[in-house]
N, CA, C and O atoms as a Tinker XYZ file with bonds, in Angstrom:
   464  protein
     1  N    -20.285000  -12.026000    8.044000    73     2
     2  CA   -19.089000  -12.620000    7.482000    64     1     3
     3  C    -17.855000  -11.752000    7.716000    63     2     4     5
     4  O    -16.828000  -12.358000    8.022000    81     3
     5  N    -17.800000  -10.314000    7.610000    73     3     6
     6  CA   -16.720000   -9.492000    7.483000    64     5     7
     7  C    -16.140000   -9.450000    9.030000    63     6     8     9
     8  O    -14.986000   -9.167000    9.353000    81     7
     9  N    -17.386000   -9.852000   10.025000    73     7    10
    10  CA   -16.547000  -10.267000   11.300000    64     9    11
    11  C    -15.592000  -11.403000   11.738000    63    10    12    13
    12  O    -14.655000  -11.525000   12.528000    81    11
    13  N    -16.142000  -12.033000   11.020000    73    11    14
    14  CA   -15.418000  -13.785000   11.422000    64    13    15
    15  C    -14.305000  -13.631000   10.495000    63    14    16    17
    16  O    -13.385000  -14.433000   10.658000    81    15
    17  N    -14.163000  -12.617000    9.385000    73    15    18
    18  CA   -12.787000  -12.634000    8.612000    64    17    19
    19  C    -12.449000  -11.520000    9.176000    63    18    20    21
    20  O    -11.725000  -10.986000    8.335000    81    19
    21  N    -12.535000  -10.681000   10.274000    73    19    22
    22  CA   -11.780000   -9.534000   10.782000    64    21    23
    23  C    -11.195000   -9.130000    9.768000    63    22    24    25
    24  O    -10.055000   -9.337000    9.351000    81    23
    25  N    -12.769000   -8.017000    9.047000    73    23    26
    26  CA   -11.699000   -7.029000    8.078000    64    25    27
    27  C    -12.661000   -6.019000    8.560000    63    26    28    29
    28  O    -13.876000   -5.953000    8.752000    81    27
    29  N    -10.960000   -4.769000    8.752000    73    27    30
    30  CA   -11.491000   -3.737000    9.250000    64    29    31
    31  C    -11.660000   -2.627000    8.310000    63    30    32    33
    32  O    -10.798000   -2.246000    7.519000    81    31
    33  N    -12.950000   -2.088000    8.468000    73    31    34
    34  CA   -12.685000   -0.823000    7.287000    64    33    35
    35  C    -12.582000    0.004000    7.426000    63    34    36    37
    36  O    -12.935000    0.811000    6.567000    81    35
    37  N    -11.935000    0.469000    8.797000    73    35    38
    38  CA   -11.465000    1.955000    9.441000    64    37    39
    39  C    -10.301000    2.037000    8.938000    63    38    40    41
    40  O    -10.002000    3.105000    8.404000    81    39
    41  N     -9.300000    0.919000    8.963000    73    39    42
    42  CA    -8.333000    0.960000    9.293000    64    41    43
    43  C     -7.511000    1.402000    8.147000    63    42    44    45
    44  O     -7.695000    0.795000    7.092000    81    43
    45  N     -6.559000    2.435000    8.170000    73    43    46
    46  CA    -5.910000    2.474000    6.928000    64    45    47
    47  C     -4.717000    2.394000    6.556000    63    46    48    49
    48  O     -3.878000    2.668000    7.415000    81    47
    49  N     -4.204000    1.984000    5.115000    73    47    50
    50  CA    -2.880000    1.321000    4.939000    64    49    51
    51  C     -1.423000    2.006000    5.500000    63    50    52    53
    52  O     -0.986000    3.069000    5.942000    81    51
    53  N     -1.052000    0.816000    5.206000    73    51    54
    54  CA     0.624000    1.425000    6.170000    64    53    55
    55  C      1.129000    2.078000    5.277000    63    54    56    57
    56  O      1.765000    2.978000    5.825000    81    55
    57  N      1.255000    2.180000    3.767000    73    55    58
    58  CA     1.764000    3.450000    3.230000    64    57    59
    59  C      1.307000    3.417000    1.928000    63    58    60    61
    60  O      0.190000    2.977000    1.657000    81    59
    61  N      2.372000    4.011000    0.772000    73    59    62
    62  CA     1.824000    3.692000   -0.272000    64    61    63
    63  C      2.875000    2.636000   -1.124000    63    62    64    65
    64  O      2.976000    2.543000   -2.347000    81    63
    65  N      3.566000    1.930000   -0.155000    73    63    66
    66  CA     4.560000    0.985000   -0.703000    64    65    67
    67  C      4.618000   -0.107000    0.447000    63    66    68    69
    68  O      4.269000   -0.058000    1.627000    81    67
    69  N      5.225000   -1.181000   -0.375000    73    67    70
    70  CA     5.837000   -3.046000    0.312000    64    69    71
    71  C      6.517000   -2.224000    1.770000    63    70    72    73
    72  O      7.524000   -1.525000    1.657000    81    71
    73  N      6.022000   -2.365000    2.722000    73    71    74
    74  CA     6.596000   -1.774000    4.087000    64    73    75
    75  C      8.106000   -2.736000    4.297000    63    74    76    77
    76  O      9.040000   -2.358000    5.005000    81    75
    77  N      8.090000   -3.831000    3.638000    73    75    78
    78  CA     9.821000   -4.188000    4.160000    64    77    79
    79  C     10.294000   -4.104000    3.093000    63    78    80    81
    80  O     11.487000   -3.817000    3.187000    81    79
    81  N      9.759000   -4.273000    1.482000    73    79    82
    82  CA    10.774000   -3.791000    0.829000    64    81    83
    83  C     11.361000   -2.122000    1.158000    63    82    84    85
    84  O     12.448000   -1.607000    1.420000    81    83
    85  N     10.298000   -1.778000    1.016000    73    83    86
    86  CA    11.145000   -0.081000    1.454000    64    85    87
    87  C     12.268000   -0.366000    2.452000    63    86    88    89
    88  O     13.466000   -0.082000    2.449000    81    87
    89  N     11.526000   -0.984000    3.255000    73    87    90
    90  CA    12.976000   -1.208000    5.108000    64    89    91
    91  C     14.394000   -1.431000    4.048000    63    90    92    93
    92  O     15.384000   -0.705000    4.135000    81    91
    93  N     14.237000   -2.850000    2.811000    73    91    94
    94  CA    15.163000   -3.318000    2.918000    64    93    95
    95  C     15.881000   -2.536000    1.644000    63    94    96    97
    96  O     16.981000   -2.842000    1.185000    81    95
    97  N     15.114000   -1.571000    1.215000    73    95    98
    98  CA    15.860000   -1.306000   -0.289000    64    97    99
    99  C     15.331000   -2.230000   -1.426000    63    98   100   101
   100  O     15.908000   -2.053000   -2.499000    81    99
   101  N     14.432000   -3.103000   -1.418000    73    99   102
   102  CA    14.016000   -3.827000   -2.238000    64   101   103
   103  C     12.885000   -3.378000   -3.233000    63   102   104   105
   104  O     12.383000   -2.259000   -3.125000    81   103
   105  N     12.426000   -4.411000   -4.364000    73   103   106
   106  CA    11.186000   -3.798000   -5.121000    64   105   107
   107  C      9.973000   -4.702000   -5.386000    63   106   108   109
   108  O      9.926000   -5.928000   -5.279000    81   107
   109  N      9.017000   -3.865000   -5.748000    73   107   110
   110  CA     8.079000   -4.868000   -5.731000    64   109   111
   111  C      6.930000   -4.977000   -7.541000    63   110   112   113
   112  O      6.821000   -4.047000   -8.340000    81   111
   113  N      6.258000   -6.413000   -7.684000    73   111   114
   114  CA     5.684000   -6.158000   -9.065000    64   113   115
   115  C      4.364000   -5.467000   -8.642000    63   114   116   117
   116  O      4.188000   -4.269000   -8.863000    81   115
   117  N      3.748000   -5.984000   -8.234000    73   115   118
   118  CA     1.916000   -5.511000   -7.599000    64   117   119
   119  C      1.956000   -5.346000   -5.900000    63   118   120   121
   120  O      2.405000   -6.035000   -4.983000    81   119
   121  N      1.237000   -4.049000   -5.998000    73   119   122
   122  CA     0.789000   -4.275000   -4.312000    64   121   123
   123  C     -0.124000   -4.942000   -3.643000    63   122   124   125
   124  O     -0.978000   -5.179000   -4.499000    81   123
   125  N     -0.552000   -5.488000   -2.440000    73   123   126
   126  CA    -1.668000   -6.236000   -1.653000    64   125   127
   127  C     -1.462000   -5.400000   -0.182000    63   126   128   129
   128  O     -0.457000   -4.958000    0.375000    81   127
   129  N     -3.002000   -5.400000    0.195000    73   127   130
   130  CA    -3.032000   -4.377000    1.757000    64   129   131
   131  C     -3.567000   -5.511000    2.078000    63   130   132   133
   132  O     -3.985000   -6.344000    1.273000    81   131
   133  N     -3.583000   -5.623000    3.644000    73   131   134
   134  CA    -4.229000   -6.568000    4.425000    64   133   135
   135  C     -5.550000   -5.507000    4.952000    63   134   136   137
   136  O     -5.572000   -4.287000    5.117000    81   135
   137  N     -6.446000   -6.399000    5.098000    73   135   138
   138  CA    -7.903000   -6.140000    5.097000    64   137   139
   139  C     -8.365000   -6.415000    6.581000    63   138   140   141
   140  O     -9.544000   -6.503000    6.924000    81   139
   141  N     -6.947000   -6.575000    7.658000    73   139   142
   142  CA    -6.928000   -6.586000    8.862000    64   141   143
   143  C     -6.505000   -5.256000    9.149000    63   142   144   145
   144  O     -7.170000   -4.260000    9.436000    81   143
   145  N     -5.369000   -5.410000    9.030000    73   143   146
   146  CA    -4.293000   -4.345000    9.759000    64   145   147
   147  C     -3.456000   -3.206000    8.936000    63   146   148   149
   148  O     -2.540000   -2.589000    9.480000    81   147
   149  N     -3.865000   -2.968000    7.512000    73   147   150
   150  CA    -3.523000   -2.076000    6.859000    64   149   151
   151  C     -2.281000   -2.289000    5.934000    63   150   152   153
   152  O     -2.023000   -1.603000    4.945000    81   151
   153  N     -1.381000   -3.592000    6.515000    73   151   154
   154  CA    -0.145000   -3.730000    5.784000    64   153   155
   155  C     -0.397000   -3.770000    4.420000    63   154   156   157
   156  O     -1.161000   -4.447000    3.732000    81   155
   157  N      0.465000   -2.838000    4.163000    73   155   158
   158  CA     1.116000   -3.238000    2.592000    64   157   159
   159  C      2.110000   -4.030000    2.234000    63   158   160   161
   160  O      3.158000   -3.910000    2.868000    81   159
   161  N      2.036000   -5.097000    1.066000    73   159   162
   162  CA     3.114000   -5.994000    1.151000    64   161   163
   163  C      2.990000   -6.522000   -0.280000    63   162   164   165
   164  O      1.899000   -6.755000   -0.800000    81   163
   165  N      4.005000   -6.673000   -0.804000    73   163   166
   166  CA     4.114000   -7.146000   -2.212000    64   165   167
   167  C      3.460000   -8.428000   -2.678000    63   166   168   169
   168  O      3.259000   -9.322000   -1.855000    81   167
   169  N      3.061000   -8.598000   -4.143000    73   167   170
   170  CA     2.737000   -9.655000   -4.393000    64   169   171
   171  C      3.414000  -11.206000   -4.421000    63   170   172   173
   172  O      4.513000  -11.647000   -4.082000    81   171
   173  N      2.305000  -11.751000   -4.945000    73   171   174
   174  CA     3.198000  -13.176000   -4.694000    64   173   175
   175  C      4.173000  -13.400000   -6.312000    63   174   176   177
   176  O      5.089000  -14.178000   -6.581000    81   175
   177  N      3.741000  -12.740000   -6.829000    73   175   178
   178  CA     5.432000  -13.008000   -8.336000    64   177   179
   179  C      6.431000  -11.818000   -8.036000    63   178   180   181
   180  O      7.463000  -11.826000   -8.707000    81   179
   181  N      6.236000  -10.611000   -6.951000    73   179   182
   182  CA     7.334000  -10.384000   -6.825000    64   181   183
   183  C      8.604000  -11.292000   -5.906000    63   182   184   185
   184  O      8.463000  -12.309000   -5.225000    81   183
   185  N      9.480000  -10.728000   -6.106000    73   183   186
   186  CA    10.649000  -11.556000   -5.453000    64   185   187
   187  C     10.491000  -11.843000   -3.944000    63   186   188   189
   188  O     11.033000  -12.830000   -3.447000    81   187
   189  N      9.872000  -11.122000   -3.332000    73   187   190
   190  CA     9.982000  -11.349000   -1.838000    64   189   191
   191  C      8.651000  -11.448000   -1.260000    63   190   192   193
   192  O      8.726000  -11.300000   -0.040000    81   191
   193  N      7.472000  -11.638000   -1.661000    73   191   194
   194  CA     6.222000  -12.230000   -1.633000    64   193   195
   195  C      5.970000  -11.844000   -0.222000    63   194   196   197
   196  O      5.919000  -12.751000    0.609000    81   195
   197  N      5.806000  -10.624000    0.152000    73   195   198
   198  CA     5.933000  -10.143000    1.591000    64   197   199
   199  C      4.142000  -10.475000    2.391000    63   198   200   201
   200  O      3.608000  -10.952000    3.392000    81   199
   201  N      3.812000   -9.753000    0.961000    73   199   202
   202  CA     2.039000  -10.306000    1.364000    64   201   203
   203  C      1.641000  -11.328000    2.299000    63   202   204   205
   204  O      1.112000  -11.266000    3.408000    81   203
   205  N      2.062000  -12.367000    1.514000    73   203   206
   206  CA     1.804000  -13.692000    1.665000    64   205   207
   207  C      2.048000  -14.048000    3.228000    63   206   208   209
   208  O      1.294000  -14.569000    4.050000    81   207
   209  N      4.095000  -13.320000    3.393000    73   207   210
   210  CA     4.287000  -13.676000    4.447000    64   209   211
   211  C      3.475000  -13.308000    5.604000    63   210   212   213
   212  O      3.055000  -14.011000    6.523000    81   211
   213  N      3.330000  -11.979000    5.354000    73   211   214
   214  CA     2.538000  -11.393000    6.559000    64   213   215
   215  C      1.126000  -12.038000    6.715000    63   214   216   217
   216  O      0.461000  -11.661000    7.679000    81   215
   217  N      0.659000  -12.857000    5.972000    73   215   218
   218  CA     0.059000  -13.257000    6.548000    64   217   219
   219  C      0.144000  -14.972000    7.124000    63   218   220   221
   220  O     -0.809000  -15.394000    7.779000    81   219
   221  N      1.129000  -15.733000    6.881000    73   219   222
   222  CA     1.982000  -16.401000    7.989000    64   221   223
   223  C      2.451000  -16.143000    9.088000    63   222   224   225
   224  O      2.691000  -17.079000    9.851000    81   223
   225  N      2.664000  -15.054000    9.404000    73   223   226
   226  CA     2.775000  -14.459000   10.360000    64   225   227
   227  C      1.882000  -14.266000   11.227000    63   226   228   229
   228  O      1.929000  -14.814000   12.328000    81   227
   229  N      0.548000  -13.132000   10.720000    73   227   230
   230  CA     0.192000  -12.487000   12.008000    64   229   231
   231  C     -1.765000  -13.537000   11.386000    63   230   232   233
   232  O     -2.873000  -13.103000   11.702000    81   231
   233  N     -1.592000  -14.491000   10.761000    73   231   234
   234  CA    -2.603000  -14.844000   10.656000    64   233   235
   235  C     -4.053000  -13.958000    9.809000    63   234   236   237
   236  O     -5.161000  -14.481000    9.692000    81   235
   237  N     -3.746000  -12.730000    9.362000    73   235   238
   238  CA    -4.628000  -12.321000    8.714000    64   237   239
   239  C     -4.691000  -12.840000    7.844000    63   238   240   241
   240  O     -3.717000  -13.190000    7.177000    81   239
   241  N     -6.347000  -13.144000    7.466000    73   239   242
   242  CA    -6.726000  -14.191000    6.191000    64   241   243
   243  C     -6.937000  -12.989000    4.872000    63   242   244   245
   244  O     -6.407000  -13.282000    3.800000    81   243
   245  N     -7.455000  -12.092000    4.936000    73   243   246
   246  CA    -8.036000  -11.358000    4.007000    64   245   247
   247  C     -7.285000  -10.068000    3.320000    63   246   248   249
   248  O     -7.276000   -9.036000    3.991000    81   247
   249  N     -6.680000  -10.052000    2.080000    73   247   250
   250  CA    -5.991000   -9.284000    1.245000    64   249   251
   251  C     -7.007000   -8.606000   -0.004000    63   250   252   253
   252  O     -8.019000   -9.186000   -0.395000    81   251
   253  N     -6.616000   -7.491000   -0.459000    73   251   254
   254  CA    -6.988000   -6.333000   -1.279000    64   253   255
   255  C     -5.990000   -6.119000   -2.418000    63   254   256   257
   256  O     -4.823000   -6.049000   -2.034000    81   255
   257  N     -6.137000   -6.034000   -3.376000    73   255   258
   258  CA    -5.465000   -5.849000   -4.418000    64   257   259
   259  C     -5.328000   -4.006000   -3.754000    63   258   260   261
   260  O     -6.349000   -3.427000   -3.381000    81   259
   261  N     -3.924000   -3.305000   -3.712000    73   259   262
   262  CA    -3.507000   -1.879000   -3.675000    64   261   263
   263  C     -3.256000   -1.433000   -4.900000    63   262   264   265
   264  O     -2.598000   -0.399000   -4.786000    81   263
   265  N     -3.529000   -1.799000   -6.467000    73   263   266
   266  CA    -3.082000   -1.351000   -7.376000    64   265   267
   267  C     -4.952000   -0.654000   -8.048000    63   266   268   269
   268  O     -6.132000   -1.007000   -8.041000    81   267
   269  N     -3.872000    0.762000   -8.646000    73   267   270
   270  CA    -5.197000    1.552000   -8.837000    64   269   271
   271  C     -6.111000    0.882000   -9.929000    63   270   272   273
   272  O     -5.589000    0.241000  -10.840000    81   271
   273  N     -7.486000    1.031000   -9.837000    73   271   274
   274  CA    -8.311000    0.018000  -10.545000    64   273   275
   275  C     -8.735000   -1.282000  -10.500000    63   274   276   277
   276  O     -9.494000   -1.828000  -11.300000    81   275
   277  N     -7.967000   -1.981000   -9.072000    73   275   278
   278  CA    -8.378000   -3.353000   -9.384000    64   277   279
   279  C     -9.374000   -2.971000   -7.461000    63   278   280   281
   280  O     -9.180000   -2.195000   -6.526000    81   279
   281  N    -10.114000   -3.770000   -7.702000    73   279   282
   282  CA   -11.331000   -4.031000   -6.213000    64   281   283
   283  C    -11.634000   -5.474000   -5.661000    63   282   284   285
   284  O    -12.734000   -5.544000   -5.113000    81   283
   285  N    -10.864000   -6.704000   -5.684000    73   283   286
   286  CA   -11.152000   -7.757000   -5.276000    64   285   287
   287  C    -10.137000   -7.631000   -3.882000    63   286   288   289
   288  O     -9.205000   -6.911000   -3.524000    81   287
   289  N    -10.939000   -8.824000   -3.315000    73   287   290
   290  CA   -10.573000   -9.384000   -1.841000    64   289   291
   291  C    -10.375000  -10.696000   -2.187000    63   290   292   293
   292  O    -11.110000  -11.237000   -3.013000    81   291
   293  N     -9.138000  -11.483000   -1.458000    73   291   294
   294  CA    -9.029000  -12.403000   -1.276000    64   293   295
   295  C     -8.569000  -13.067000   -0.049000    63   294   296   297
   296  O     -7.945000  -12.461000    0.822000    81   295
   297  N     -8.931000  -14.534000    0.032000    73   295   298
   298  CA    -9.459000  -15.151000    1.608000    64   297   299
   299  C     -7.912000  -16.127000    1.063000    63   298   300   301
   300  O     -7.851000  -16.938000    0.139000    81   299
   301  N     -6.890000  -15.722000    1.927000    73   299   302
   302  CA    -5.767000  -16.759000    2.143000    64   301   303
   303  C     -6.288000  -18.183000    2.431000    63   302   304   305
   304  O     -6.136000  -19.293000    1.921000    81   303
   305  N     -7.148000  -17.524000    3.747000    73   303   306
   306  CA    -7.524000  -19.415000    4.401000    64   305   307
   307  C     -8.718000  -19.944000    3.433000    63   306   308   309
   308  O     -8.475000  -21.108000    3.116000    81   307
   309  N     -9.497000  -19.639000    3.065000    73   307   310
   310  CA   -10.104000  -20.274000    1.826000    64   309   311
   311  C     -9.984000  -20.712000    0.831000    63   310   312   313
   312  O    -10.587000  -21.699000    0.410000    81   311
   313  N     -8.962000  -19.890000    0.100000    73   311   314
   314  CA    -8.550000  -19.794000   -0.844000    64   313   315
   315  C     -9.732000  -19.051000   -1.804000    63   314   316   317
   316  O     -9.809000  -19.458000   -2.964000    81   315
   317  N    -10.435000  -18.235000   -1.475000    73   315   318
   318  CA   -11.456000  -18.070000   -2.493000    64   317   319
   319  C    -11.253000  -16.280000   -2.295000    63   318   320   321
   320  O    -10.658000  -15.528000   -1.524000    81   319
   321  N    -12.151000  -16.161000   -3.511000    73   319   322
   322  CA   -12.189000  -14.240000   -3.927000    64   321   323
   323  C    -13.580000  -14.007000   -2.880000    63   322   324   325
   324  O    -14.349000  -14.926000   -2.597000    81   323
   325  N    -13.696000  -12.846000   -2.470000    73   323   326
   326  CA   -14.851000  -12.198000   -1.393000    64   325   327
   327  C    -15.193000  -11.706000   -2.288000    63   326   328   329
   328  O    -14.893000  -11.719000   -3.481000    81   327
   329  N    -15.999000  -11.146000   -1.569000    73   327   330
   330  CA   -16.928000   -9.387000   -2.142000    64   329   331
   331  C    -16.065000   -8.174000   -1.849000    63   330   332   333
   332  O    -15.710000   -8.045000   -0.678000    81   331
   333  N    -15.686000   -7.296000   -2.704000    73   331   334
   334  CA   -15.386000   -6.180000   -2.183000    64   333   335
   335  C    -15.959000   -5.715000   -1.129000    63   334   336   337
   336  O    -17.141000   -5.949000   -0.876000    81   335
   337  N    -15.140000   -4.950000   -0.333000    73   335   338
   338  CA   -16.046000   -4.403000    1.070000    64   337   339
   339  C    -14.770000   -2.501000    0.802000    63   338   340   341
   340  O    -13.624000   -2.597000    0.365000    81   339
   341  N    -15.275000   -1.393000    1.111000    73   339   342
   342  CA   -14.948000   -0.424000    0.714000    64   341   343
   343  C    -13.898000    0.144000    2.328000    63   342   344   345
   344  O    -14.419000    0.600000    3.345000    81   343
   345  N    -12.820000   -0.005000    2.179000    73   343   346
   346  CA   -11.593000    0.289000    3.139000    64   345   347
   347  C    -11.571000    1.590000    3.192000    63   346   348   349
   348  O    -12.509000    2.095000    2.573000    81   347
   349  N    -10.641000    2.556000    3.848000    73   347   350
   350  CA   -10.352000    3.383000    4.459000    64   349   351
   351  C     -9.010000    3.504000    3.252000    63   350   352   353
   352  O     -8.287000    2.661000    2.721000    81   351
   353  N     -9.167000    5.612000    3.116000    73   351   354
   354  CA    -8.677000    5.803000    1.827000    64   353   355
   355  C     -7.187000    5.916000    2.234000    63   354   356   357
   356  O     -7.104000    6.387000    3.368000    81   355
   357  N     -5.953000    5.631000    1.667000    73   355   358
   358  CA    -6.390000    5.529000   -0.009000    64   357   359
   359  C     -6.592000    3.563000   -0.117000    63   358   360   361
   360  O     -6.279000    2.568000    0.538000    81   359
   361  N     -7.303000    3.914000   -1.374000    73   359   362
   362  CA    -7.792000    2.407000   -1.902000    64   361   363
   363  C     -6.434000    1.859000   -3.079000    63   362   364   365
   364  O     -6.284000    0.722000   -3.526000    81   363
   365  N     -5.711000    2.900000   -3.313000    73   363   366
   366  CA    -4.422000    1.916000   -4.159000    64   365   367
   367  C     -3.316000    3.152000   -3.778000    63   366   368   369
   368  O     -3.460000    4.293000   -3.340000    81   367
   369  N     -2.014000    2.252000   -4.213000    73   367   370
   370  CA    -0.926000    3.224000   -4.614000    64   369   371
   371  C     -1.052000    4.471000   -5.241000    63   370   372   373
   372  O     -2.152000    4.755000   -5.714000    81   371
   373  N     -0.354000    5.071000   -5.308000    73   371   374
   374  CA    -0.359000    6.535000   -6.173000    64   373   375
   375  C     -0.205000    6.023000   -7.574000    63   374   376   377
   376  O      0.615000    5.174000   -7.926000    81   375
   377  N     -1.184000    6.701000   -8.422000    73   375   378
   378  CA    -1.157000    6.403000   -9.509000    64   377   379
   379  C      0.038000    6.994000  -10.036000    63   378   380   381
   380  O      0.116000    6.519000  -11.169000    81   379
   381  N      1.037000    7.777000   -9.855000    73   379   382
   382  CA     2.223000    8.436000  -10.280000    64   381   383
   383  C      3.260000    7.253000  -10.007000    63   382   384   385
   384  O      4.075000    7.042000  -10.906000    81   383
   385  N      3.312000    6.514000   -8.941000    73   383   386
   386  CA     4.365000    5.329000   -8.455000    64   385   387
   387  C      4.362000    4.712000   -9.529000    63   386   388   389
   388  O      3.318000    4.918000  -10.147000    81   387
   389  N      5.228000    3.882000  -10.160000    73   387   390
   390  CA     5.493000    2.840000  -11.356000    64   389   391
   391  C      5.487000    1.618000  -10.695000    63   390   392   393
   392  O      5.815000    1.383000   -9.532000    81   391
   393  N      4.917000    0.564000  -11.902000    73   391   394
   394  CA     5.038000   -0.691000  -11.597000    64   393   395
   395  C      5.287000   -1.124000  -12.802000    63   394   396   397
   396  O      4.650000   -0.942000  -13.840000    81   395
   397  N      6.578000   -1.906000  -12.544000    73   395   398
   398  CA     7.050000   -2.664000  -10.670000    64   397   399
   399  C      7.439000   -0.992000  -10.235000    63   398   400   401
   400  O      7.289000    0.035000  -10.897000    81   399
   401  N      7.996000   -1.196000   -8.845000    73   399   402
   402  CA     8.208000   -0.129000   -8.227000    64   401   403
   403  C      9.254000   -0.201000   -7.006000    63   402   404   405
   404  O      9.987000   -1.127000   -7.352000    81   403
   405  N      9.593000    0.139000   -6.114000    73   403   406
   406  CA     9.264000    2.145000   -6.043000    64   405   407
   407  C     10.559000    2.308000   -7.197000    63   406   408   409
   408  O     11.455000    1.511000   -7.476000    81   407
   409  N     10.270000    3.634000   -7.715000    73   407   410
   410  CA    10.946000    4.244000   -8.862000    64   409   411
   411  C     12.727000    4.369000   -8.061000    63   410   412   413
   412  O     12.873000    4.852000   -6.938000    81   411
   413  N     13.792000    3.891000   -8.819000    73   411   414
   414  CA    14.885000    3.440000   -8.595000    64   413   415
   415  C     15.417000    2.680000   -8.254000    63   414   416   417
   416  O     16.647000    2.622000   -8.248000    81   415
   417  N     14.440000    1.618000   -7.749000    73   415   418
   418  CA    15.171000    0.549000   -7.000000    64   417   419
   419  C     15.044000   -0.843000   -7.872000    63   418   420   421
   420  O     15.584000   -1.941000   -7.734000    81   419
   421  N     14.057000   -0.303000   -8.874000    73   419   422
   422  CA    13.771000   -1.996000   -9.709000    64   421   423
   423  C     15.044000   -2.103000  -10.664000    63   422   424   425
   424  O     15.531000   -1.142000  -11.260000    81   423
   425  N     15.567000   -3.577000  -10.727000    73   423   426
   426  CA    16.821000   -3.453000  -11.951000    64   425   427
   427  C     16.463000   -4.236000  -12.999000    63   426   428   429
   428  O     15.959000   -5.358000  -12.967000    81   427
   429  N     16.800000   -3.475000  -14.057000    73   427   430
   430  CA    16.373000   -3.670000  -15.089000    64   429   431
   431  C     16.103000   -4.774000  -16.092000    63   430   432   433
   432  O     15.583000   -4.690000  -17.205000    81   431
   433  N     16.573000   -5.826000  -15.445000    73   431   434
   434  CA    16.226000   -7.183000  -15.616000    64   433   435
   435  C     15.195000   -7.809000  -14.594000    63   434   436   437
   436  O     15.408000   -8.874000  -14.016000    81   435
   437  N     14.172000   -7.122000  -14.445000    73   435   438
   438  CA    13.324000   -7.290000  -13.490000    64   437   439
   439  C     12.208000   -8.369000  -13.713000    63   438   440   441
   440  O     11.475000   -8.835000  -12.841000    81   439
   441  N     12.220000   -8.657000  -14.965000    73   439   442
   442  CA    11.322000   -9.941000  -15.492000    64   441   443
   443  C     11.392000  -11.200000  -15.257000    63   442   444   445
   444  O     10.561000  -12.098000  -15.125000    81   443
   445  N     13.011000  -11.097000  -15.208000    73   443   446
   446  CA    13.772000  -12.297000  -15.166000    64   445   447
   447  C     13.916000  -12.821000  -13.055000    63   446   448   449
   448  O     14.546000  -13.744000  -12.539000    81   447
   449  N     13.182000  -11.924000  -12.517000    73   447   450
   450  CA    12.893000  -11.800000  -10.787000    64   449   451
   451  C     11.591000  -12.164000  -10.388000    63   450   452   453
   452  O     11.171000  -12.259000   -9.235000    81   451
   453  N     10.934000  -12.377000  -11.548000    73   451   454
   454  CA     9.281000  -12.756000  -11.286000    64   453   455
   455  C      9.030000  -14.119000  -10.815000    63   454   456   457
   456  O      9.544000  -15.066000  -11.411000    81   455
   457  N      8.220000  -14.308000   -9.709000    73   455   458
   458  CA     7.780000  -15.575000   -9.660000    64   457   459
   459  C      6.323000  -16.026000  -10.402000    63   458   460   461
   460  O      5.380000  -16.009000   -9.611000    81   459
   461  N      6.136000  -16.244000  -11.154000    73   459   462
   462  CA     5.159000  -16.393000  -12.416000    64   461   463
   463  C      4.899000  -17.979000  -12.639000    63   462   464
   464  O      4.172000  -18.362000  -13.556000    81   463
C-alpha cells in the first residue's frame, strides 16, 4: 500500500515551519508534512491552507499531522485516515515554536482568521 500512495520514509521535512508562509511573512494554526516530498504546509483552518494546496498541485495524496504528539496520516484522494508509517526525523515542529505560529507574525486577533 505505502507504494501505490508514494510515501517516502527517507525523506525529510522541508523545515520546521509552513514553507510559503515563512516566504510570505504569513502564519499558520497547525502544521501538515507531505508523506511524499517532505513539504511542510499549514493546515486547512489556517488562513492560507497551504497543505491542501500543495497537494493540488504536485498531486501528493498523503499528509502527516507535524504537530508534536499527534501520529495520523491522511489520504487526500480517499479521503480516509492510514496507518501511521514512521518518517524521517524530525516527526513534528519544535516543541518551543508556538501555536499558531511562527512567534511574531500571528496578530492577535488570530481566531477571528480561522477557517473552522
Amino acid at each position: 500500500m505505502a507504494d501505490e500512495l508514494d510515501i517516502r520514509p527517507d525523506v525529510r521535512a522541508s523545515g520546521a515551519g509552513c514553507v510559503e508562509c515563512l516566504e510570505a511573512g504569513g502564519w499558520w494554526f497547525h502544521l501538515r508534512r507531505c508523506a511524499t516530498c517532505g513539504h511542510v504546509g499549514c493546515c486547512d483552518s489556517s488562513p492560507a491552507q497551504h497543505a491542501t494546496s500543495h497537494y493540488r498541485l504536485s498531486g501528493h495524496r498523503v499528509i502527516t499531522s507535524f504537530e508534536p504528539g499527534e501520529e495520523w496520516f491522511w489520504d487526500y484522494g480517499s479521503g480516509t485516515e492510514l496507518p501511521a508509517t514512521r518518517l524521517a526525523d524530525p516527526q513534528s515542529r519544535p516543541e518551543d515554536q508556538p501555536c499558531p505560529g511562527p512567534a511574531g507574525a500571528v496578530p492577535s486577533d488570530w481566531r477571528e482568521h480561522l477557517h473552522l
